[in-house]
Each structure stands twice: as C-alpha cells, then as structure tokens.
N, C-alpha and C positions, 0 to 999 in steps of 0.2 A: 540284558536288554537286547532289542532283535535288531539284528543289521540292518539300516537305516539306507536308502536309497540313493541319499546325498552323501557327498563325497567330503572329506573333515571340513573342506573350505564352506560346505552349504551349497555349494551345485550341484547338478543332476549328474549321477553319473551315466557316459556314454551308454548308448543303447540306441533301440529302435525308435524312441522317440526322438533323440538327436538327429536322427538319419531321415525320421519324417519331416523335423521341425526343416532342417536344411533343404531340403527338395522341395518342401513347400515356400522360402525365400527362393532358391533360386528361379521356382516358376515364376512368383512374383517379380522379381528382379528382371527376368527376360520380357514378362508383359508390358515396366517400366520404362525397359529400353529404346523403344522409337520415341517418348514422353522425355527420355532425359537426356537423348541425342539432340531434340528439335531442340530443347532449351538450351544446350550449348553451344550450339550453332548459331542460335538467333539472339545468344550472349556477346560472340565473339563478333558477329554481324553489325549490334548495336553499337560494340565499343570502336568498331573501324569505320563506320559510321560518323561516331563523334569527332574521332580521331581526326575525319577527313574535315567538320567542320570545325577543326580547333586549324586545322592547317598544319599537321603533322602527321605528313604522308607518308614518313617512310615506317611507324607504328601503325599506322593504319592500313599499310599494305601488309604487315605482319600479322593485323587481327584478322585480315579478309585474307588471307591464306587459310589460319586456322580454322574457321569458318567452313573453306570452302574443302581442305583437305576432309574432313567429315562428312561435304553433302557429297563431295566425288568419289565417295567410297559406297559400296553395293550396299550399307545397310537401307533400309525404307524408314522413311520417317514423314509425319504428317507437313505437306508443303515443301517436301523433297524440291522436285520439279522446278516451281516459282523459286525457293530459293537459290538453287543451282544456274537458273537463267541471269536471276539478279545479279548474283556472284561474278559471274561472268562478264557482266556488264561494267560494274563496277570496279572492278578489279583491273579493268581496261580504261577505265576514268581516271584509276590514283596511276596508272602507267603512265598516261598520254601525260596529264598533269605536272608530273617529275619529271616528262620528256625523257623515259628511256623507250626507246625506238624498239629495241629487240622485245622484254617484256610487253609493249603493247603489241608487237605484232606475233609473238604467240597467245596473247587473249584473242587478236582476232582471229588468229587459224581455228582458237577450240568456238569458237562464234559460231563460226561459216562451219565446220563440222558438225553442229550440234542444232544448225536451223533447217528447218525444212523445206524454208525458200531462202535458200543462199543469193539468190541474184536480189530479193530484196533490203535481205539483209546489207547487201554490199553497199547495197542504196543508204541505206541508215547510214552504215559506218562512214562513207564518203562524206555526207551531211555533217558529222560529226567538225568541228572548227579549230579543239585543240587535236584530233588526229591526221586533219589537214595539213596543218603543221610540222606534224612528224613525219607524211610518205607526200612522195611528189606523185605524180600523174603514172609515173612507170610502175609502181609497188600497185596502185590501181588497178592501172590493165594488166599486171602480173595476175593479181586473185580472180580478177572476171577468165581470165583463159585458163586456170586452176580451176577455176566453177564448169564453165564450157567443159573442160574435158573431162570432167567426173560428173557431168550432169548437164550432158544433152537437149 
C-alpha cells in the first residue's frame, strides 16, 4: 500500500499546507482583533457599570480599570476615543463616590490632560457636587494656574 499522507493518528502530516492553513488564521486572527478588543472592553465596561449600580464600588473600580487599561493602550479599536473619554469620567465618579481624594485627583489631572479646553473642562469638574466635597477652593485655583501656565 502507498504511504498515505495522514499521519497513524488520521491528521495531516506537517507541511506547506499546515503553514498556509496557519498564516491564513493568523491573518484572520489580526483582522478580529480591534472586533475582539472592542468587546472586551465594553464587557468589562458593562460589568463596572453594573457594579456601580448594585453599589459595589470597589469591583467596580476593578472592572473600569480593566476596561480602561485596554482602551489606554495604543491598539485602535472601533469607538476607542468615546470610550477612553467615558472611562475617564467614570472612573472619577466611583473615586469621588468612595471619597478617595488622591485617586479622584489623578482622574482629573488625566481629564485636564486629555481635553482640549481644559479651562472648560475645569468648569465641569467644579460643578461636579461629590467632587466639591473632595477639594476645597485651594485644589481649585491650584489646576486653573496649572491650566494658565501650560496654556496661555
């Protein structure tokens, strides 16, 4: 009998076709990837999300990490942008919320960094009512002369 292609098990043995089949998953696999990024993103979104309405804030600040550590990494994914802003908002809501002063006031430094009218933006965050509570009047006019002196 002539030697048979399959290997005793009944699979292919290695070759050029294993080598296409693979190249051709991996292309696929990278075209997947801003598709399977967005959805894990906007999985771990949902669940901190819930999290925040069940009133268990400190998983919920854990699912809106992981979340956010994915959208703040350089891959591109569809709705990057909006969800990286949200993220950021959010994630200064379960701070303020929990009352840690330090965590909410580096969401707002990445805030004021990442806006393109920082002196607006200030505006928002002051209006804000639980982060009124967190900075007094001085933490205030701290970031408007931080704003001033980086943007004239």
């Amino acid at each position: 009998m002539k030697a048979s292609a399959l290997s005793p098990r009944g699979a292919a043995a290695p070759g050029r076709r294993d080598a296409h089949e693979s190249a051709s998953q991996r292309s696929r696999s990278d075209d997947e990837r801003p598709q399977v990024l967005e959805r894990q993103v906007l999985t771990d979104y949902a669940r901190g999300q819930a999290l925040v309405h069940a009133g268990r804030l400190a998983a919920a600040r854990e699912a809106l990490a992981a979340a956010f550590a994915r959208v703040d990494a350089d891959e591109p994914f569809p709705g990057r942008e909006q969800l990286h802003a949200r993220l950021l908002s959010d994630q200064l809501d379960v701070a303020a919320a929990m009352g840690d002063r330090e965590a909410a006031m580096r969401w707002v430094d990445r805030i004021l960094a990442n806006s393109e009218t920082p002196y607006l933006t200030l505006e928002q965050l002051q209006s804000n009512a639980a982060l009124t509570r967190l900075f007094g009047t001085e933490v205030w006019d701290s970031l408007r002369a931080e704003i001033v002196a980086t943007r004239p």
